[in-house]
C-alpha angles and dihedrals in degrees: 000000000000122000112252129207090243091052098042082053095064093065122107123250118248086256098049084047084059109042086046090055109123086178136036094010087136090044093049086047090064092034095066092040080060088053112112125163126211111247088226099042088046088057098047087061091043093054092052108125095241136355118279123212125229125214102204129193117206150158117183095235098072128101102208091051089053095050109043099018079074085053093057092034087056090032084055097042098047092043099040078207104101128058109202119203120194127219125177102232090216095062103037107057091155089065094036092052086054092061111035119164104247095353095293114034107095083217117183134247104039117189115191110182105201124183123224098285088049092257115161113245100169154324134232121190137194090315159351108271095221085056097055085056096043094055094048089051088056097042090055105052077044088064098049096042083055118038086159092085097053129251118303090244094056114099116252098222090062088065128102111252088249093055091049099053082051099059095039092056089049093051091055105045079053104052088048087046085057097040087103098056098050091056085054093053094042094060092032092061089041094051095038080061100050083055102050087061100045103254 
């Protein structure tokens, strides 16, 4: 069932997603200081011939939303080429059953750049593959620099509360130390696909 221009309207705008957060305001706040676009990458979106619009599906609980919806929303300010258009995935089936990962995962955050005449022009779902491998590969040579905080296959629920506290802490400091190169990665998938497509 194709998009069409009546239904994308009736997305919310990034500032009326966030006012309306209930979870991870704070978390979304620092991920956006931690937002920086690439000059060349920026230009690349300004130059674009005309704006796009982007269908997004969202919930405020999830991670990945927190961490990459911050990337298209500053990627979309500093451009003035994309016009993002928020759906919570719980409440609109008829547009998550559109964009499964896979064909069955309900993955989010779900980007669809569409051109004027609502033309797909390309998805982009929970997160950039290179970085999932990057990541694992960090979080593995994490766990062996720090046995201390148990394997990674171990539960965590059979951890000491000091463990625990441990590896949450590492976790963190990791994921912020890879914050950069998600952002990277984020506008490096959505602009691999404009060019794909010759825009």
């Amino acid at each position: 069932m194709a998009v069409t221009r009546e239904r994308l309207e009736q997305g919310m705008s990034y500032e009326q997603f966030v006012a309306g957060m209930t979870k991870n305001q704070e978390r979304l706040h620092q991920s956006e200081t931690a937002t920086s676009i690439d000059r060349a990458d920026l230009e690349f979106f300004r130059a674009l011939p005309a704006p796009l619009d982007v269908l997004v599906l969202a919930e405020d609980w999830c991670g990945d939303v927190i961490a990459n919806l911050p990337v298209l929303a500053k990627l979309a300010a500093e451009s003035g080429k994309l016009r993002p258009r928020i759906f919570l995935r719980d409440q609109n089936d008829d547009l998550m059953s559109q964009y499964l990962k896979d064909g069955q995962f309900r993955s989010i955050p779900v980007f669809v750049l569409f051109d004027a005449q609502l033309n797909e022009l390309g998805r982009f779902i929970e997160r950039p593959a290179a970085f999932n491998q990057l990541r694992a590969e960090r979080r593995q040579a994490l766990y062996a620099a720090h046995p201390e905080i148990g394997d990674p296959a171990t539960p965590v629920d059979s951890l000491t509360d000091e463990q625990r506290q441990a590896r949450q802490t590492l976790l963190a400091q990791l994921e912020a130390e890879l914050a950069p190169e998600r952002v990277r990665m984020v506008v490096r998938d959505l602009r691999s696909m404009l060019e794909k497509t010759g825009q």
